[in-house]
N, C-alpha and C positions, 0 to 999 in steps of 0.2 A: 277057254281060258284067254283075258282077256293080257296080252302084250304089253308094256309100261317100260320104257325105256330108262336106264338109271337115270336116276337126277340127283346134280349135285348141288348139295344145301348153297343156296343163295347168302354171300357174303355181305354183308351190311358195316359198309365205311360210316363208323360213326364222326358227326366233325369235330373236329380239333378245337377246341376252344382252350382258353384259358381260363383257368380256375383262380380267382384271387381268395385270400384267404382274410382272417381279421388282421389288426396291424399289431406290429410285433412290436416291444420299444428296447429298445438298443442304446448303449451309451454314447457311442459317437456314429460319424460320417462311414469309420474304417469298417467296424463291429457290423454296418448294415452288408456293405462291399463284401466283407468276408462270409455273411451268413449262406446257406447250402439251402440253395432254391432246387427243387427238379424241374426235370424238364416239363415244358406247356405247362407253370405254372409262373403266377404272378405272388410277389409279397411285399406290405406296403410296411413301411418302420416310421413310428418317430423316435426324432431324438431327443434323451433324457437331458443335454445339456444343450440344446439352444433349440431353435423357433423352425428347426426344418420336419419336413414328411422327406421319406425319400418312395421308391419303388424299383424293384428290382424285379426284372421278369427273363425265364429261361426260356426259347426256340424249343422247339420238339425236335427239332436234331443234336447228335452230339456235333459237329461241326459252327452252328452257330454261336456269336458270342452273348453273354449277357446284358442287357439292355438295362442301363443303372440311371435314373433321372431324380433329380433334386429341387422339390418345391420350400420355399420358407412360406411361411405363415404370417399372417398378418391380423392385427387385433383391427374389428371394425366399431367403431361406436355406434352405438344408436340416440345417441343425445346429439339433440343442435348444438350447434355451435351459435353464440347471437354472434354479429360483428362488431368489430372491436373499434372502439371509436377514433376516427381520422383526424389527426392534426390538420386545422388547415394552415397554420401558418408555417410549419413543414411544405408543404405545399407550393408557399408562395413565394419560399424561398428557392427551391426548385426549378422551378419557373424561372423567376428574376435569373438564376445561373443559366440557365438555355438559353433567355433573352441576349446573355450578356454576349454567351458564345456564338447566337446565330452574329450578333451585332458585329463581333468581332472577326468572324468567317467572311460577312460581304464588305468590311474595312480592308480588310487582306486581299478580297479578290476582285479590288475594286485598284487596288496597287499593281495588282498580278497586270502582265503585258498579255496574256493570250487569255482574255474575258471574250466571252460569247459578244459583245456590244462592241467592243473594237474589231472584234476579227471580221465583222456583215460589211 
């Protein structure tokens, strides 16, 4: 007879993942905050009265805190935009007022006693 020493069943640590679920929709910001996630589990909410996603996700220990994060949403178009046509004499009066003030900036520092050209 042939001796077999006990053996004991091989334990298999499964991993930890987290599971998200589909999104929940919720009235406001508080409504997501207060909902009851379990633990090693994620859950994503929008909200019924404005343009956010939130997600909430629980630690697989009871010691950990909840991890609560806040995306808003944003519309993207798929239409160009053409560009909108440029005044130029906008423009050129723009200009003229920079002219006037660089003019006026080297009339002042042409008065001023401590100029680069007197102090050499």
């Amino acid at each position: 007879m042939a001796y077999y020493p006990y053996q004991y069943p091989q334990q298999y640590q499964n991993p930890q993942l987290v599971q998200n679920t589909n999104i929940v929709s919720v009235r406001n910001e508080q409504e997501a905050r207060n909902y009851p996630v379990a633990y090693g589990n994620s859950v994503t909410f929008k909200d019924e009265s404005s343009p956010f996603i939130y997600t909430k996700t629980m630690g697989f220990s009871q010691l950990d805190k909840p991890v609560f994060k806040r995306y808003q949403l944003t519309e993207v178009s798929d239409d160009v935009e053409e560009p909108k046509e440029v005044k130029t004499d906008n423009f050129q009066e723009q200009i003229d007022a920079l002219w006037k003030e660089v003019n006026y900036l080297k009339k002042r520092r042409g008065n001023n006693e401590h100029t680069d050209a007197k102090s050499v």
